[in-house]
C-alpha positions as CSV (number, residue, x, y, z in Angstrom):
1,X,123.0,139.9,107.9
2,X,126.7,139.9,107.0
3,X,127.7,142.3,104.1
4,X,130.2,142.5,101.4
5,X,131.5,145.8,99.6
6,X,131.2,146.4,96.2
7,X,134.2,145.8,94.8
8,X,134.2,142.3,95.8
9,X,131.4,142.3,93.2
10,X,133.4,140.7,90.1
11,X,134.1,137.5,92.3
12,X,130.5,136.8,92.6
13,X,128.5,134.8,89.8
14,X,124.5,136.2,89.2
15,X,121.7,133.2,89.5
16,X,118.3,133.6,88.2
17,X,115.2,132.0,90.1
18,X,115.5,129.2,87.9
19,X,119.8,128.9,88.1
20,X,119.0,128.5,91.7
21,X,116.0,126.3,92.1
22,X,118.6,123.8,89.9
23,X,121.6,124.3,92.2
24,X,119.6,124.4,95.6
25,X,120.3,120.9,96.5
26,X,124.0,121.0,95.5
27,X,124.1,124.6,97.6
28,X,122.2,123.1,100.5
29,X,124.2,120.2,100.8
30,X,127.4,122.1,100.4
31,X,126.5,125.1,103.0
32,X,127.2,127.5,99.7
33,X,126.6,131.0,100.5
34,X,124.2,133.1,98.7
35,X,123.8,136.4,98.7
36,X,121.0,139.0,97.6
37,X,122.8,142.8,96.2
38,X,120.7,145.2,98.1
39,X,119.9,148.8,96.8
40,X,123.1,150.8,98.0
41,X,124.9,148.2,95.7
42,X,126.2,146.0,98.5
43,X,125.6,142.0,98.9
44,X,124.1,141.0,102.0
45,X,124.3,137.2,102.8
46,X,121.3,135.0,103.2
47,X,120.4,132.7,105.8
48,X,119.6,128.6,104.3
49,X,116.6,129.3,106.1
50,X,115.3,132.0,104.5
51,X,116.3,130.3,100.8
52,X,112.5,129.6,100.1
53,X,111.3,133.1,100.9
54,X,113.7,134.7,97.9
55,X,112.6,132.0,95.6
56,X,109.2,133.1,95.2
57,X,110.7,136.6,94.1
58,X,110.8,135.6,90.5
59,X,112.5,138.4,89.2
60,X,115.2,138.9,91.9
61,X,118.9,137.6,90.7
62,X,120.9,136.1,93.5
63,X,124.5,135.6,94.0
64,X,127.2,133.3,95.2
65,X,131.0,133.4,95.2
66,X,132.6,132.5,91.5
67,X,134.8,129.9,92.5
68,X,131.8,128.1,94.6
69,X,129.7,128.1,91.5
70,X,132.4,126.3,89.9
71,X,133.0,123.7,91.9
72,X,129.1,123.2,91.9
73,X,129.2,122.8,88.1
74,X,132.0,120.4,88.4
75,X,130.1,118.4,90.6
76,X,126.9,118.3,88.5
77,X,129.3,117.6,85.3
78,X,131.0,114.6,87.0
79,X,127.8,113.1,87.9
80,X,126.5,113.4,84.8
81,X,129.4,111.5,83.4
82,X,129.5,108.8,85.9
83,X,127.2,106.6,88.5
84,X,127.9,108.4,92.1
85,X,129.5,105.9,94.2
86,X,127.7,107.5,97.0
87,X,124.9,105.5,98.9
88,X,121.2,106.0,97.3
89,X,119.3,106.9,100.5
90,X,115.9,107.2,98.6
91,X,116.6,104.0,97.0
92,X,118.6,101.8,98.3
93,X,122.2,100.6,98.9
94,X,123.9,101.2,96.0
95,X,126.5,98.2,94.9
96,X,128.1,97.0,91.7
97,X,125.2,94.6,90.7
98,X,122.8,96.8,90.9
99,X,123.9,99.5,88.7
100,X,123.7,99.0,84.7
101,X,126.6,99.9,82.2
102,X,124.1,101.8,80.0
103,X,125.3,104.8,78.2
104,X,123.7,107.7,79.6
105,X,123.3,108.9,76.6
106,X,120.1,107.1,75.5
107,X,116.5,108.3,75.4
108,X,114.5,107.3,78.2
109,X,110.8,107.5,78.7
110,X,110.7,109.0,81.8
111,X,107.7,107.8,83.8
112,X,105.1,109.2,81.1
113,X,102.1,108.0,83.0
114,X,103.1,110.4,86.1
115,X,103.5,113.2,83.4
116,X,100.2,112.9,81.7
117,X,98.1,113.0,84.7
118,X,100.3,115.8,86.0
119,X,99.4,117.5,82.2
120,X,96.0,116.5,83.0
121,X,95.8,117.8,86.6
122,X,97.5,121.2,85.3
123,X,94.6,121.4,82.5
124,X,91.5,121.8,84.9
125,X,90.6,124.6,86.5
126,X,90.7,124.9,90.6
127,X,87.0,124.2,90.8
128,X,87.1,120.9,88.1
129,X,90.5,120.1,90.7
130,X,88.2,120.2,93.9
131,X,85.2,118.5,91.9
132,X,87.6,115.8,91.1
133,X,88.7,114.9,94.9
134,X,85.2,115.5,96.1
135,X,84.4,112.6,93.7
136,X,87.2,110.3,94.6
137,X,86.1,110.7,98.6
138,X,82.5,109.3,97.2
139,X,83.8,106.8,95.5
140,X,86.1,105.4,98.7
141,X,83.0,105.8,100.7
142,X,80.8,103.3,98.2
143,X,83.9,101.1,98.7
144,X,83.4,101.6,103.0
145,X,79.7,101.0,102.5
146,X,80.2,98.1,100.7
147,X,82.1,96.3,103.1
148,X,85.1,96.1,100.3
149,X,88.1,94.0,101.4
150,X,91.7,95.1,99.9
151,X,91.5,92.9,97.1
152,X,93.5,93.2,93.4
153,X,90.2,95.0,92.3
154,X,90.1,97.4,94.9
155,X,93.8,98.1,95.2
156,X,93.0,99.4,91.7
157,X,90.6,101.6,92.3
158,X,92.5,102.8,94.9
159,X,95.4,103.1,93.3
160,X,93.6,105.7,90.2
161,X,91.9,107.4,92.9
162,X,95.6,108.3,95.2
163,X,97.5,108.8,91.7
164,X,94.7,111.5,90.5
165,X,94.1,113.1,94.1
166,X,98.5,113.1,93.8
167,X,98.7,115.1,90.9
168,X,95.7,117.6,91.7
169,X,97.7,118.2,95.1
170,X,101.2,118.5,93.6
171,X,100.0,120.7,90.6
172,X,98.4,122.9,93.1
173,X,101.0,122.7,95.6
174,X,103.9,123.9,93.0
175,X,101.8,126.7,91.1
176,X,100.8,128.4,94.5
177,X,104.7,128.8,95.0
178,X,104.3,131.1,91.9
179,X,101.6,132.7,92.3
180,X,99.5,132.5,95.1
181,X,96.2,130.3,94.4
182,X,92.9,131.7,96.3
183,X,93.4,130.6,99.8
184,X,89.4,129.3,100.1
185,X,90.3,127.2,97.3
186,X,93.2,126.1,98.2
187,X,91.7,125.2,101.6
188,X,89.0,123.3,100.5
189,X,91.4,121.1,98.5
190,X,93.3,120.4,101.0
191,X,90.3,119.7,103.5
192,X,89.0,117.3,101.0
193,X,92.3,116.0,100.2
194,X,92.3,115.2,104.2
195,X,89.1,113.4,103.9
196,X,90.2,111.1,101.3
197,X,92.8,110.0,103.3
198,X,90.8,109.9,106.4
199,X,88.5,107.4,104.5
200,X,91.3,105.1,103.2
201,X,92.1,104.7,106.8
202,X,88.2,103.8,107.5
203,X,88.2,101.1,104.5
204,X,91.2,99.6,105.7
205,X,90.3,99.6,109.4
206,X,87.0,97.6,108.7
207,X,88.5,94.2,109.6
208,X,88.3,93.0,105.9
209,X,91.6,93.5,104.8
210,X,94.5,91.2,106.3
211,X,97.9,92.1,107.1
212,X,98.8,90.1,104.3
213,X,96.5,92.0,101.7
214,X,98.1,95.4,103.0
215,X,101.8,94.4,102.4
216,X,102.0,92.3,99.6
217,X,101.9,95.1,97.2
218,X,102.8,93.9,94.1
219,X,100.1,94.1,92.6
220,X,99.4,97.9,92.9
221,X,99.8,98.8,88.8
222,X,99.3,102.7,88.2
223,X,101.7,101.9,84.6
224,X,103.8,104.9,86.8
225,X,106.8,103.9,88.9
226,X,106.5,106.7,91.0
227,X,102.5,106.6,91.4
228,X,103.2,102.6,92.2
229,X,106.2,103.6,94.8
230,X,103.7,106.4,96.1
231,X,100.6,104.1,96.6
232,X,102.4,101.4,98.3
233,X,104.1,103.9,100.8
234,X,100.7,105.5,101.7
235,X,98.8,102.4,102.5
236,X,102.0,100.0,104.0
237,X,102.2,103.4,106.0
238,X,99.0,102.9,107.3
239,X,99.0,99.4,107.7
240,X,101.9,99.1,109.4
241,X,100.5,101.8,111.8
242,X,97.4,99.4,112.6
243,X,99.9,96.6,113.6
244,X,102.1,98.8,115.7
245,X,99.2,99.6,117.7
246,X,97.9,95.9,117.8
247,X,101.9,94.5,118.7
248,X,101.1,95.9,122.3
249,X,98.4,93.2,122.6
250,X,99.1,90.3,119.9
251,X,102.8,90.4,120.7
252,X,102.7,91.5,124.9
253,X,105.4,89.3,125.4
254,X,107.9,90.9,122.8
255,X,107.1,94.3,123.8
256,X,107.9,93.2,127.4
257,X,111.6,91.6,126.1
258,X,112.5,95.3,124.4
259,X,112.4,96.1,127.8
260,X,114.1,93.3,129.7
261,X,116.9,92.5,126.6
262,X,117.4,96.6,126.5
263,X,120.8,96.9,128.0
264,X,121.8,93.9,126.2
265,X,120.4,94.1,122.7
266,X,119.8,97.8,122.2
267,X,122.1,99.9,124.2
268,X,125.4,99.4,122.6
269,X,123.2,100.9,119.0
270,X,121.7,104.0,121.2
271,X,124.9,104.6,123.1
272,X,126.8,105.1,120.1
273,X,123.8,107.3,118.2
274,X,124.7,109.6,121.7
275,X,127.9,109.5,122.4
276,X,127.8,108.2,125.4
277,X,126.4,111.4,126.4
278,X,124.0,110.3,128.5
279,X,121.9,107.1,130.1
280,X,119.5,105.3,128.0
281,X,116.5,103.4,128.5
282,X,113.9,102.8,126.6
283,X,112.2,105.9,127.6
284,X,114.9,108.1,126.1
285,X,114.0,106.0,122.5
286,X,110.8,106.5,122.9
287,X,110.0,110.0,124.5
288,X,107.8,108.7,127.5
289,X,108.6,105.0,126.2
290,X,106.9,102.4,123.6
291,X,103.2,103.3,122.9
292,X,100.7,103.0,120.8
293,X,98.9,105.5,118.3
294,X,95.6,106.6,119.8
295,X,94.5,109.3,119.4
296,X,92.9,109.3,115.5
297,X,93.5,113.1,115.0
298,X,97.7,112.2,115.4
299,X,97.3,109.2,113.2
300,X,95.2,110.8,110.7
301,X,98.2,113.6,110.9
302,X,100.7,111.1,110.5
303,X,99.0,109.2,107.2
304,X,98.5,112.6,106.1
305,X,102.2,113.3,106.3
306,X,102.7,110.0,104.3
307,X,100.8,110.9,101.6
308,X,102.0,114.2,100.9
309,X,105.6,113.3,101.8
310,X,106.8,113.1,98.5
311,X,104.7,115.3,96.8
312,X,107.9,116.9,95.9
313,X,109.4,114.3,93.0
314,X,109.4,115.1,89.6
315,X,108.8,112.6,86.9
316,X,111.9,113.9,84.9
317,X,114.0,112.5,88.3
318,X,116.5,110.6,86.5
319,X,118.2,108.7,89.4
320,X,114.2,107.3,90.4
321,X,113.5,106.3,87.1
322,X,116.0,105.2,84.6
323,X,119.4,103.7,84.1
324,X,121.5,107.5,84.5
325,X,122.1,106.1,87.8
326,X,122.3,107.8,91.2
327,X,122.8,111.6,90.9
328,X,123.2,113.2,94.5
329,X,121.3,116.5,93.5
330,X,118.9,114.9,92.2
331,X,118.0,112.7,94.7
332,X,117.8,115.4,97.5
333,X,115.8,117.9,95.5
334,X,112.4,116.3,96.0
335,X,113.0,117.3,99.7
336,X,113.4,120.1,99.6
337,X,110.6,121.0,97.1
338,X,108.4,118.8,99.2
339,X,109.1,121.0,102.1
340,X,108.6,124.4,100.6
341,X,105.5,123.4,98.7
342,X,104.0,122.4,102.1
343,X,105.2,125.5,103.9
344,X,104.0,127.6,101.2
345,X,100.5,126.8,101.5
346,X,100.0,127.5,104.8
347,X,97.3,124.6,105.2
348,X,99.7,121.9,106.9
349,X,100.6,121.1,110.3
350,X,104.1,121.9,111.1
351,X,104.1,117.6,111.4
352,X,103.2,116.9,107.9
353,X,105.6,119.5,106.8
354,X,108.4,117.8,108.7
355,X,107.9,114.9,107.1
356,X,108.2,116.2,104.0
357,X,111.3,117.1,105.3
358,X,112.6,114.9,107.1
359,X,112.0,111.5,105.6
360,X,115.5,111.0,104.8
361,X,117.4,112.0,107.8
362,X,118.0,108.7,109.3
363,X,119.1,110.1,112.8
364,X,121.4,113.1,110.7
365,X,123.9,110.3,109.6
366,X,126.1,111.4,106.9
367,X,124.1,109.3,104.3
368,X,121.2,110.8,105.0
369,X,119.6,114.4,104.2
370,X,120.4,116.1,107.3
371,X,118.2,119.1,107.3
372,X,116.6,119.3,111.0
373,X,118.4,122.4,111.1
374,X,116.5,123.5,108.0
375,X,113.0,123.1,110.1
376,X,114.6,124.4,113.7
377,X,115.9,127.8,111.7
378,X,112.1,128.4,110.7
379,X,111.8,129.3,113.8
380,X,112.4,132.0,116.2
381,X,116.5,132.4,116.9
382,X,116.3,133.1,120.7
383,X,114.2,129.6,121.0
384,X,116.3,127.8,119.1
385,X,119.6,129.3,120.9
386,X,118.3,128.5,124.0
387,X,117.2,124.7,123.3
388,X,120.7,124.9,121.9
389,X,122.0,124.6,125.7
390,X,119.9,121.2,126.0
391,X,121.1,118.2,125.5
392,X,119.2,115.9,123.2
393,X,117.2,113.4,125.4
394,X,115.4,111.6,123.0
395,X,115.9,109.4,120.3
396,X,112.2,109.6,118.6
397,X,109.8,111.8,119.7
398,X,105.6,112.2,118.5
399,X,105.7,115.9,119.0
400,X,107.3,117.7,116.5
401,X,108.0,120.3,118.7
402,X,111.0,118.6,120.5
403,X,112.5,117.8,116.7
404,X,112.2,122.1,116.5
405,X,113.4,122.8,119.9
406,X,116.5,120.0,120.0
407,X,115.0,117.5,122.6
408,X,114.9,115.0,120.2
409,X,117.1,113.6,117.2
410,X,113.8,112.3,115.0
411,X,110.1,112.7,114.3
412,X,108.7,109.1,115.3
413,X,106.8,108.9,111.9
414,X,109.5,110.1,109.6
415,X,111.6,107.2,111.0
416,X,108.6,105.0,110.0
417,X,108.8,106.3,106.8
418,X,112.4,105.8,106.6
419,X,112.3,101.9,107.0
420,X,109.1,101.7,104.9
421,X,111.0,103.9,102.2
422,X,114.5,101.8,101.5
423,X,112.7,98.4,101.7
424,X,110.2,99.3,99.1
425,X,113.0,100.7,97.0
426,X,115.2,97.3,97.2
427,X,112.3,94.9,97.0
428,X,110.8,96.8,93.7
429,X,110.4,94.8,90.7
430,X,110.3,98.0,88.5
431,X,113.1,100.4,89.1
432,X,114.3,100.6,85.7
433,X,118.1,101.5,87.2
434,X,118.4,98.2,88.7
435,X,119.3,94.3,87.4
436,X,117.9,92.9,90.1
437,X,115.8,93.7,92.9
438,X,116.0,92.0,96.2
439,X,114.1,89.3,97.9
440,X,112.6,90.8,101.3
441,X,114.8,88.8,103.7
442,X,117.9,90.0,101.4
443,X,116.6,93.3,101.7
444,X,116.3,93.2,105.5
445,X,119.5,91.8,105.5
446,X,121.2,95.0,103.8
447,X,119.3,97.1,106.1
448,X,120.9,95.8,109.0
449,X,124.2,95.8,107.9
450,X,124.3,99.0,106.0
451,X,122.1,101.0,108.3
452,X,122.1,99.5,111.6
453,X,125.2,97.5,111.8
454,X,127.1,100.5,109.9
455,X,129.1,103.1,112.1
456,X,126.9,105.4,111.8
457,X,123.3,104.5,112.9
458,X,120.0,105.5,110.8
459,X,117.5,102.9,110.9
460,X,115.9,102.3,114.2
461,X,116.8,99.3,115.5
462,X,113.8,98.7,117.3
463,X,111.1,99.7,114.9
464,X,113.3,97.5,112.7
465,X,112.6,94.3,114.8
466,X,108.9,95.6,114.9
467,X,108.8,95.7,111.1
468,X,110.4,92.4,110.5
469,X,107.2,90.6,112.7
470,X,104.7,92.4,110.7
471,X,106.3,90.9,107.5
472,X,105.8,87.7,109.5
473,X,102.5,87.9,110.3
474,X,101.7,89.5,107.2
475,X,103.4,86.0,105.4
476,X,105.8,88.4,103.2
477,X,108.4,86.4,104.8
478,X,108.7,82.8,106.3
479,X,108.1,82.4,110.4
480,X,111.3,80.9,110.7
481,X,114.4,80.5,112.5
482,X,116.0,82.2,109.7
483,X,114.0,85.1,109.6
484,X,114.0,85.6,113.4
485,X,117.8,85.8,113.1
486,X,117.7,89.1,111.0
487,X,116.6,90.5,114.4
488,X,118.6,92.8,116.5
């Protein structure tokens, strides 16, 4: 590591555990340098990479230069003062008529039904946690055995069952940060946690649950915003996966135009996302081209990675849940405590930690998160430093393993997640921040032009078109010559 004397000392600012875990987005997203003071009373530099290993010293101060943490408390001050006129990735586009002229200084009631079954979760002890997913699995499976359909009845069930299994997880996830829980323990949760995802997919693969059950959503009611946003992600996640494997056969002949209307559809979106580095075809989208999902073990991965993806969020998340408005720290926090609560426990594949991750890098615009580097620099520097000589030949890619090594710019279900993420967030009767929310063919509409249309690309264009036929089919929105038109 890079050093700095002593005397440079009174330029430097001391951060506590908790100073830092507050500023990490801010220094993340700024490329701040921190620094730990090592025993012959220099200040040796620390790589971003290496950020979540120091944070589970708790006693250890850290340091970074004066004037930077100045400008980082002017930031957060200006944000507190004032709506960010930046783009709300998590959320959605932000514009004039969405945003409320509320005084920030009111009392909100932020999200009190995700706070009491976190209170409740944090009350039990690990073997009451594990007896209470262990329970919810038995009680999906009397809903499989019963031949249950995804009716408003079931959708609540469901709905307690994800919120509780939620908090158990996230509780879990954040304490072993602190202190280690018992890795059996922790294990088994997991495993079981695993399972009660694994049956959701089984209920809602028996053929009694249309297309149109799964993504009309509205009424999934937790009384939480965030437990509602949650639920619908995890099971239009997996519903949406069912018809991208079915499009292959129910819509042959539209698969088979991607390919013909490539070059004259498509091209001119890819060719900009690469600089005209390199030739495209639809095999450099799609790393070995358009497929389907079949293997159960890599779609059970990916669902898994869309329930845990935003394990991270905090019900105290002002920008999510109230009328504060959009606060750029904020909103890039639950990332990155996503991320390290999933790499902590040492249970997850590297995929369903990406996608913690990585759910709001929208092909590393500037709107979006940008942290593949943060998941490449886990790994080994000579790897990485050679894969640095390869160009990037994919756009999406199912192995996370060319995301790590720089074959490809995204994780194919991260970019899933994406798309699922910002139309949930627009069409979303609740959000408390907004006047009004948007009408699904509005919402598609902004997506196009903000994301797609925009100069810097971050919604696939493809899975885009994909997604706007399962709305189709699933009757969200009118088979017509209007809604065909939204279409790349």
């Amino acid at each position: 590591m890079d050093m700095i004397d002593k005397k440079d000392s009174q330029d430097l600012v001391a951060l506590n555990n908790d100073d830092v875990r507050e500023l990490l987005p801010l220094i993340m997203e700024n490329s701040v340098p921190i620094m730990r003071k090592k025993r012959d009373g220099t200040f040796a530099f620390i790589p971003p990479a290496e950020f979540d290993q120091y944070l589970k010293e708790q006693d250890l101060e850290l340091y970074i230069y004066r004037d930077e943490y100045t400008n980082l408390i002017k930031k957060i001050s200006i944000s507190k003062k004032s709506p960010s006129n930046e783009r709300d990735i998590n959320i959605d586009v932000r514009s004039s008529s969405n945003l409320t002229n509320q005084s920030h200084s009111q009392n909100f009631d932020f999200d009190s039904i995700f706070k009491s079954e976190i209170k409740t979760a944090s009350e039990m002890s690990m073997l009451e946690r594990l007896q209470s997913v262990i329970n919810n699995n038995y009680k999906i499976k009397n809903l499989i055995a019963q031949n249950s359909s995804f009716d408003r009845e079931v959708a609540g069930h469901l709905s307690s069952i994800f919120s509780k299994t939620l908090c158990i997880n996230k509780v879990t996830l954040e304490e072993n940060i602190n202190q280690p829980v018992g890795g059996e323990h922790l294990g088994r949760l997991i495993a079981e946690t695993e399972n009660v995802v694994d049956n959701l997919i089984t209920l809602l693969s028996n053929g009694k649950s249309t297309y149109s059950d799964l993504a009309r959503l509205d009424f999934v009611q937790t009384g939480s915003t965030t437990l509602n946003h949650m639920n619908r992600m995890l099971i239009r996640f997996i519903a949406f996966f069912f018809y991208y494997n079915s499009y292959f056969v129910t819509h042959s002949n539209e698969v088979k135009r991607l390919r013909s209307r490539f070059k004259e559809k498509f091209l001119p979106y890819y060719d900009r996302l690469f600089n005209s580095s390199q030739n495209i075809s639809l095999e450099i989208v799609f790393k070995g081209g358009i497929s389907p999902v079949t293997d159960r073990k890599t779609f059970l991965e990916f669902a898994l990675g869309g329930f845990f993806h935003d394990i991270g969020k905090i019900p105290e998340i002002e920008y999510h849940d109230s009328d504060e408005g959009f606060v750029a720290a904020k909103a890039r926090r639950h990332v990155f405590d996503s991320y390290n609560m999933l790499l902590t426990a040492e249970q997850f594949s590297l995929g369903v930690v990406a996608m913690g991750l990585l759910h709001h890098d929208y092909y590393n615009a500037p709107y979006g998160y940008r942290q593949r580097e943060t998941l490449r620099k886990k790994f080994d520097r000579r790897q990485v430093e050679r894969a640095d000589t390869i160009i990037t030949r994919y756009a999406m890619s199912k192995n996370i393993m060319d995301i790590v090594y720089g074959n490809s710019l995204s994780y194919f279900p991260s970019k899933i997640l994406e798309l699922l993420d910002v139309f949930d967030a627009m069409t979303d009767h609740d959000k408390k921040y907004k006047k009004i929310s948007l009408e699904p063919e509005e919402a598609l509409l902004t997506i196009k032009r903000e994301y797609i249309d925009s100069i810097h690309l971050g919604i696939d264009p493809i899975l885009f078109n994909i997604f706007i036929d399962f709305l189709k089919d699933s009757h969200v929105l009118p088979d017509n010559k209007s809604t065909e038109a939204i279409k790349i």
